[in-house]
N, C-alpha and C positions, 0 to 999 in steps of 0.2 A: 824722900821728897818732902816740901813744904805741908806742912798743915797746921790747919786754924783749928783752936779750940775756944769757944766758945760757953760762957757759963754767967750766972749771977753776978759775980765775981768780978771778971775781968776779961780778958782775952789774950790769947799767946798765938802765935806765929813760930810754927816749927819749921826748921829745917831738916838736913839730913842728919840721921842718928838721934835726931833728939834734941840737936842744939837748938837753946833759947834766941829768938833775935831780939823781941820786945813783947811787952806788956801793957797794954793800956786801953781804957773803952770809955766812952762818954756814958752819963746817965741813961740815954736813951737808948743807945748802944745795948745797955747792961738789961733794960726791960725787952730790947728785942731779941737777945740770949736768953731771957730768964722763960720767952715764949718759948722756945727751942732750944734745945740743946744740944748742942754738936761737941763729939768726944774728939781726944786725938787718937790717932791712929797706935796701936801696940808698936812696942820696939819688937824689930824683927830679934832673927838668931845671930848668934859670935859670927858663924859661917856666913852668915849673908852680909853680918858687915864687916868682914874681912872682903869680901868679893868686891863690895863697893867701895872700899877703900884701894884695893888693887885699880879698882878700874878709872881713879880718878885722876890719874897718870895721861890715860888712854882721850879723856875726857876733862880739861880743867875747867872748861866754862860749865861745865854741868848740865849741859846741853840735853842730854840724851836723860833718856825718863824709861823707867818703870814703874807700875802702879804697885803700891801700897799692900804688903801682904795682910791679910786677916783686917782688913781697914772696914770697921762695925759702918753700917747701914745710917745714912743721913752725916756721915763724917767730910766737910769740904777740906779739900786740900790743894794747897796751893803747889804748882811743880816747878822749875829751873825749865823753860824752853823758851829759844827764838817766836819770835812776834811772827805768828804765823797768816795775818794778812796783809802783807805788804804790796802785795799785786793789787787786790781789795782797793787799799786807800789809793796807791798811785792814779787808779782810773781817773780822781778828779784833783790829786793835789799836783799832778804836775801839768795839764793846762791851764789850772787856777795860775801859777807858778811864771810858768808864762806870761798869761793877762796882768800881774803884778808889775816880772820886771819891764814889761812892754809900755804899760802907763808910769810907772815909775822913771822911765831914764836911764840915762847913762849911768844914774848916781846911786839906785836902786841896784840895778845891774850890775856896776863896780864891787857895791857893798859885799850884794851876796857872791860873786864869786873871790873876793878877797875872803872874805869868810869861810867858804866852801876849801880854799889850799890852805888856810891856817890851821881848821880843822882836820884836815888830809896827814898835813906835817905831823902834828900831836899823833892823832890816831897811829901812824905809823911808828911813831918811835915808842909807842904802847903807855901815851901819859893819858891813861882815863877821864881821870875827875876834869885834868886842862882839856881835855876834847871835848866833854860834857859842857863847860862853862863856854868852851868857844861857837859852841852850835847855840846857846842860847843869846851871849853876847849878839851874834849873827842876828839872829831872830829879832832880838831888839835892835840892832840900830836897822835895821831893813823897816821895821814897825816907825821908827823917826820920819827914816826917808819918805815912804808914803805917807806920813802926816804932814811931813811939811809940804809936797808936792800937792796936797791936796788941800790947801789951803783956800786955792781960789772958787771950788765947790763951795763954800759957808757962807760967799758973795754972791751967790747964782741963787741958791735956794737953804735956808736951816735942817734941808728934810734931806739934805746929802751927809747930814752926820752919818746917819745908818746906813750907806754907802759906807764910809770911812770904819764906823765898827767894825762891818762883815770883814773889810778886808785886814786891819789889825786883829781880828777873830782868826783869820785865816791864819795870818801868821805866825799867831799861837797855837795852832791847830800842826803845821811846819813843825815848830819844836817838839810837839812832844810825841810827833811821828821821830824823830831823833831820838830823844829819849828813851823811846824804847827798844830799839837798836841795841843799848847797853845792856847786856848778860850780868854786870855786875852790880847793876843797881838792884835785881834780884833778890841778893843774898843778903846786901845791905838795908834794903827797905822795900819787901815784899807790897804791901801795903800801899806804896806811890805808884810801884809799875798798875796796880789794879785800878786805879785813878786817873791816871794818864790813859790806859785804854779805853774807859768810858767813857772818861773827856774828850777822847779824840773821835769815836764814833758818834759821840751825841753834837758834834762840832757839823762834823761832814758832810748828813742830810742838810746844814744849816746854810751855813757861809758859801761855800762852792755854787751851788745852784743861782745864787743871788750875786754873785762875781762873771758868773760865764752868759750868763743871762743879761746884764747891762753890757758884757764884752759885746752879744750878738747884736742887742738895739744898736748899737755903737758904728755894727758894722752896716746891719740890711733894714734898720729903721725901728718903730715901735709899734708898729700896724699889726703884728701876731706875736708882740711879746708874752703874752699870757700863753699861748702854745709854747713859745721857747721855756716861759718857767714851768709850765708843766711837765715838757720832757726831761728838763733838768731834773725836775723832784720826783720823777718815776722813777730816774734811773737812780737817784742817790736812796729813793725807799727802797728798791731792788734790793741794792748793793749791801747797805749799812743799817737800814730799819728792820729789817727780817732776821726774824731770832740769830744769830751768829755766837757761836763757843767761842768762850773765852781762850787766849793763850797760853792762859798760867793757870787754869784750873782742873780740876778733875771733874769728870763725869762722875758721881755720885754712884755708888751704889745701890742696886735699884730702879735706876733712871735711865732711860733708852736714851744711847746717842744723837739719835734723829730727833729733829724737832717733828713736832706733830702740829695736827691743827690747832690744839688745846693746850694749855701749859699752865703750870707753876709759875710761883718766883721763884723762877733755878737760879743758885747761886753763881751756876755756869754757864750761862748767858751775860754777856756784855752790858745789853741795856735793861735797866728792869723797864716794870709796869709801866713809872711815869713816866719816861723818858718815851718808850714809846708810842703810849697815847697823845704826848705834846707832839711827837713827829709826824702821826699819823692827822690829828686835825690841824697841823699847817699845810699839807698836804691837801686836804680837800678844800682849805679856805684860802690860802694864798692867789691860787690860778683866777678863784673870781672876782676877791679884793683888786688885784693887780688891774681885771677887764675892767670893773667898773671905775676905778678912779684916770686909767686913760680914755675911754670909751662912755666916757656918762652922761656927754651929748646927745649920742644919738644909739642908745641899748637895747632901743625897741623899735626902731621905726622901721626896718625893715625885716623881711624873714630871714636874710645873711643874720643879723644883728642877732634875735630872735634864735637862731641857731646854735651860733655861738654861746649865748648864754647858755643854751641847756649844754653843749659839749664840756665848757670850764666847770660847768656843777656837776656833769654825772660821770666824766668820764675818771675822777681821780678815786670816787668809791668804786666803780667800776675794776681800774687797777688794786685795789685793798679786796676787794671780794673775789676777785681771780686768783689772787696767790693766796688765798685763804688757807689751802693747802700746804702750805710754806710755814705756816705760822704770822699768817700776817693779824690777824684776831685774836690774839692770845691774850692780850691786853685787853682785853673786853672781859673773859672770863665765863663764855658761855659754856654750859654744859654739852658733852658730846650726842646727847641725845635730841639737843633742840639746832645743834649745830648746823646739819644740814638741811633740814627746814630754812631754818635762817639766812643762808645761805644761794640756798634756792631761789626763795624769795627775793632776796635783795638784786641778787646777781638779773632776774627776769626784767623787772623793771629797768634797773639800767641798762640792759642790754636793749630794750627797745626803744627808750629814750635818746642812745646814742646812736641806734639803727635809724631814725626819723630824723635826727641832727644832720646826720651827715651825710641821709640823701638831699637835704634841701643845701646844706653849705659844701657840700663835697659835687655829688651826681650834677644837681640842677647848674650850679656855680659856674662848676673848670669845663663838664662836660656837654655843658648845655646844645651846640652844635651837633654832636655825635646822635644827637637824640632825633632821630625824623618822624616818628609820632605826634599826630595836631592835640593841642588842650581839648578837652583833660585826659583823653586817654594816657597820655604819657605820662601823667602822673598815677596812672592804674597799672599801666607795667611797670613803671623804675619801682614801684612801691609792693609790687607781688616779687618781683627780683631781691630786692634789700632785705625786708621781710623773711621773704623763704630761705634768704641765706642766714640771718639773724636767727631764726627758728633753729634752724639744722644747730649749729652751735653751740643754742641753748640744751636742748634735746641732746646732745651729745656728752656735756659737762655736767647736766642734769643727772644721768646714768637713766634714762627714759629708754634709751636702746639698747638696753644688755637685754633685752628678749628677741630673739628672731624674730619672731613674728612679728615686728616693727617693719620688721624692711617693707614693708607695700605702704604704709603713711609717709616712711624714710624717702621711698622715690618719689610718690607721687607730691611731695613738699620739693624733690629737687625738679622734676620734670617742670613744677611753678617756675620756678625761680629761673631756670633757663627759658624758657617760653616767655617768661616778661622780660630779663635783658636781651634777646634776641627782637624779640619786637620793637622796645626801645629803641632799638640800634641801625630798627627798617631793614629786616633779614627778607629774604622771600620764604614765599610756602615752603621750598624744596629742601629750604639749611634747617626746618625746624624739626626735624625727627631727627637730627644730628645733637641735638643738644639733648632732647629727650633721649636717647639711648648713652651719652654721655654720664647722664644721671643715674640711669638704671648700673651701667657698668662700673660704677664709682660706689653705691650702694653695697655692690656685689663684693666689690674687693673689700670693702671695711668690714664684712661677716667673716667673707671667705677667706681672703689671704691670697688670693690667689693672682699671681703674675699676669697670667693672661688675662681677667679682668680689666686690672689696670692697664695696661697696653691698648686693650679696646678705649679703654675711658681716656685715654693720652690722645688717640688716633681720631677721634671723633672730635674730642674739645681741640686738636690743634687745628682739624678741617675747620674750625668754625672762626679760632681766632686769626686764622689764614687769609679765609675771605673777608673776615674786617679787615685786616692789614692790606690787603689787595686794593680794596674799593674804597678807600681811604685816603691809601700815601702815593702808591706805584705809578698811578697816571699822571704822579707831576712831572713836570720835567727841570731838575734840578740838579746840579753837580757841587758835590763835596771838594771843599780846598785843603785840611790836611792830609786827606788821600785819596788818590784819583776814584772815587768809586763816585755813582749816582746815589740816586736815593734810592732805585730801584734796587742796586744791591745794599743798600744799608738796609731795605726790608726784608731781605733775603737772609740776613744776617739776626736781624730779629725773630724775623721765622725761627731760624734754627735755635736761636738761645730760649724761645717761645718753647719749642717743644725739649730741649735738655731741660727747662726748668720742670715741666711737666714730668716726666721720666723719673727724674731725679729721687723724691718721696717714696715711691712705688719702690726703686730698685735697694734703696736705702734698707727699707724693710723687709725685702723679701731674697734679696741676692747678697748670696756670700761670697763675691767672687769682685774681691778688692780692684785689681783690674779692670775691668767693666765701671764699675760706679766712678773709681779715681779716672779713667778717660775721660769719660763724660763731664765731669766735674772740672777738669781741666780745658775741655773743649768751651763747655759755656764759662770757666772765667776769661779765655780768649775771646771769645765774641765779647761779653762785654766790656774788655780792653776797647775791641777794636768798636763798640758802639759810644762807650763815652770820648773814647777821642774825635769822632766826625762830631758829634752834638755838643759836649764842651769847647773844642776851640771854635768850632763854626760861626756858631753865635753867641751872642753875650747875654748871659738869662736864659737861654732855652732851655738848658742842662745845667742848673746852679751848683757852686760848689760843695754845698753841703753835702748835696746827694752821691756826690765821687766819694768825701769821704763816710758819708753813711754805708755805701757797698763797701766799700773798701773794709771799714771795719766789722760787719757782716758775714764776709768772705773770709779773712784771717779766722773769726771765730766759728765758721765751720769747719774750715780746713783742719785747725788742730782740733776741734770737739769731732769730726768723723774719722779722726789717723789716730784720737783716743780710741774711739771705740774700734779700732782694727775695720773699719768699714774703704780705708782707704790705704794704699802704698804707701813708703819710703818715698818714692820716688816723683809721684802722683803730686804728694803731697807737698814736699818742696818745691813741684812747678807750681802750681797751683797759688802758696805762700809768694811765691817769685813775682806773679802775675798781676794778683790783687797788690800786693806794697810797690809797684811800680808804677801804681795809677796816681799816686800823690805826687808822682813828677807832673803829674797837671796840673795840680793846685800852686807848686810855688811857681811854673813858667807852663802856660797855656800854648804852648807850641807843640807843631807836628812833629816832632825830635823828641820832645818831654818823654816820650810814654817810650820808648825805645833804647833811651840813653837811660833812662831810671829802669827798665827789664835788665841792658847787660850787668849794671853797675849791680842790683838784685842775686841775678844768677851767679856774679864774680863773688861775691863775700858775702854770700848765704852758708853754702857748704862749709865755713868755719862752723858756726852755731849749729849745724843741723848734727 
């Protein structure tokens, strides 16, 4: 395998058996070796590289890897393997990709798929370096086309260049997701592919979130675009800011493969220090630069206003200190002993800042009808309910309840919190020992474990969210057009997804009886088939698109994360997959057919891939 030797001197990049590829280190370079010193790894025996010589027959791309025998302690080595996050990057280069050739045209669109079969040709007749050239060629005249189509942006505003960057950013971003593709650029220039990979993650978090995020103003306005870039930069810090192993390097010896909450500068990690610290504070300052230069009129005048502001400020430390665990604080460099302290702390605070946000911009806001409580008491229950549920989570993540003896503050905080949404909601005397014993039995199964717990705490919380639904929807009198149902059974139908959703959690952990869970889990993706189809085509805005495809993709990602864990069937599991990706037949045509003609077309040419 590849390995880097590092010294005063110089630098060398080995291959297999010892062959040299190059030599070379800048001044600065040669002071960051002369700190450190990394050896190269011993040449194995005759017999071992006879074996690898045999096998590279079996093997030309050099694909396949074993570690380095007798490889001394702090030795990096570079190894021959496929670019092993391509799922990774695709999450956001191929809607970006989309949004490109969609503003770009016909001509845009042309480019790259001319590009795309020039490439194909080469590739297959196995002319490398011309397939190499031709993905790039691609990459630049597509980088033309949107310049030039973009030209009339520089007559509207100067401040649309950085528009224009992100999306020629992206594009370069495109290429060297290709480039590394090539196994033989590898062996030719170890050193480029390591460069291209960082390039390409320190890209990701950047340009995508700032492309899909004008795509969305584009479509539903700019009144919550600072939520739109928020979600955007959650998911690319998810994805691409948290520590990620390199493809081409080795785990050090010495060095746990798991990232922890603390870390080094590993050589085998992707992004270092800086890179993650720039990602990380565009991340908590972007979301409120954004609020305050559309929103600077009027950012205080009201408590919405007022709200929002504290959500764009706390809620993106909030996401950095929940995955802290992850490695999301590594770049900071705290000590593991002031860690959780730190931690602790920070995570309290924002968690009650975003708890008081979002009863006043969420609760008071959307749900303010629901609330039959007179001022001010109803701001005494929604605020013991939010509260009490905010606490329980802290206290949980806190590790405040690893002692039993908690459980009697554990319920009596939950027994609050349903006792204030219950009053909020104008429950009578009779529904409210229904919640309280909800609490108790829910307490119960988080010690205990135990099935029948949960069941009680299922059976009680759906008695409660039953008679809201009852007293609510059911006494309207209203009929469904794309299928004959009322409303009264479209709450019937909520009822029961109501309580599979409840169920669902409990069974996951405690029932090993695939069967059972994959039913269920199939039964509520049917219902919610059959709830977004009456409320998506019904009306326009009642059930927005986003939200079909937010389940929908939701859905696919349990279905395969619980048929990983053996928690679900074969069988289960492809209905279920079938179910959820036929709900996007509502988004391209909102008709009562949509969702029925995208299930058989689903169930007909799933079974190839399954």
């Amino acid at each position: 395998q590849g390995v880097a030797e590092k010294g005063g001197q110089g630098e060398r990049v080995w291959g297999r058996n010892g062959k040299h590829f190059r030599g070379s280190m800048s001044s600065e370079a040669q002071q960051q070796g002369a700190r450190r010193r990394v050896v190269a790894a011993p040449a194995s025996s005759s017999r071992a590289q006879e074996d690898r010589e045999n096998s590279r027959e079996d093997d030309p791309d050099g694909t396949s890897y074993e570690p380095p025998e007798n490889m001394p302690e702090g030795t990096i080595a570079f190894r021959y393997n496929k670019f092993q996050h391509n799922a990774r990057i695709a999450c956001f280069m191929l809607p970006c990709m989309g949004i490109l050739m969609a503003y770009g045209g016909k001509t845009t669109t042309s480019t790259v798929v001319a590009g795309a079969m020039v490439t194909y040709m080469l590739d297959f007749y196995g002319w490398r370096e011309g397939t190499l050239i031709a993905v790039w060629v691609t990459v630049v005249s597509s980088m033309a086309t949107l310049f030039l189509a973009s030209m009339h942006l520089f007559t509207v505003s100067i401040y649309n260049i950085a528009l224009v960057y992100n999306m020629l950013a992206f594009c370069a971003s495109a290429g060297l997701w290709g480039t590394l593709q090539f196994t033989q650029l590898q062996r030719e220039n170890p050193r480029t592919v390591l460069i291209c990979e960082r390039l390409l993650f320190a890209l990701m978090p950047a340009t995508p979130p700032v492309l899909m995020t004008w795509a969305t103003v584009a479509m539903a306005g700019a009144g919550a675009c600072h939520y739109y870039l928020l979600a955007y930069l959650s998911a690319g810090f998810y994805l691409y800011v948290l520590p990620v192993r390199s493809s081409f390097r080795v785990v050090a010896r010495g060095r746990s493969k798991k990232v922890g909450p603390a870390a080094d500068e590993l050589d085998e990690l992707i992004m270092g220090r800086f890179e993650s610290t720039a990602h990380a504070m565009c991340f908590v300052i972007l979301p409120a630069l954004i609020k305050t230069a559309v929103h600077h009129g009027h950012m205080y005048s009201t408590r919405d206003d007022l709200a929002d502001v504290v959500l764009t400020h706390a809620l993106p430390p909030l996401v950095i200190v929940a995955l802290a665990d992850r490695g999301s604080l590594w770049w900071m460099g705290i000590e593991l002993k002031y860690y959780r302290v730190f931690r602790t702390a920070c995570g309290a605070a924002l968690v009650l800042a975003v708890a008081g946000a979002i009863e006043i911009r969420v609760v008071f806001h959307a749900f303010r009808q629901y609330i039959r409580v007179p001022y001010p008491y109803d701001y005494v229950a929604v605020t013991a309910g939010v509260y009490g549920l905010a606490l329980m989570v802290l206290a949980h993540f806190s590790g405040v309840l690893e002692s039993r003896g908690m459980w009697v503050p554990l319920t009596a905080l939950g027994a609050t919190a349903a006792l204030g949404v219950q009053m909020a909601l104008g429950m009578p005397f009779y529904m409210l020992p229904f919640g309280c014993a909800g609490a108790y039995f829910c307490v119960q199964f988080y010690y205990k474990r135990k099935l029948w717990d949960y069941v009680s705490f299922c059976g009680t919380a759906a008695l409660v969210i039953c008679w809201f639904i009852a007293k609510s929807f059911m006494f309207l009198d209203f009929e469904f057009d794309p299928l004959p149902m009322s409303i009264r059974h479209v709450c019937l139908v909520l009822m029961a997804v109501v309580l599979a959703s409840l169920l669902l959690p409990g069974l996951v952990a405690t029932s090993r009886r695939p069967g059972l869970v994959g039913g269920l889990l199939a039964l509520h993706a049917a219902g919610m088939c059959v709830l977004e189809l009456q409320l998506h085509c019904q009306f326009k805005g009642i059930y927005p698109p986003y939200l079909v495809a937010l389940t929908t993709l939701v859905g696919l990602f349990l279905t395969s994360h619980l048929f990983a864990l053996g928690k679900t069937s074969g069988a289960t599991a492809w209905l279920m997959g079938c179910l959820y990706a036929s709900k996007l037949g509502l988004l391209l045509h909102p008709a009562p057919l949509a969702l029925p003609s995208s299930l058989l077309l689903c169930l007909t040419i799933s079974p190839i891939y399954v």
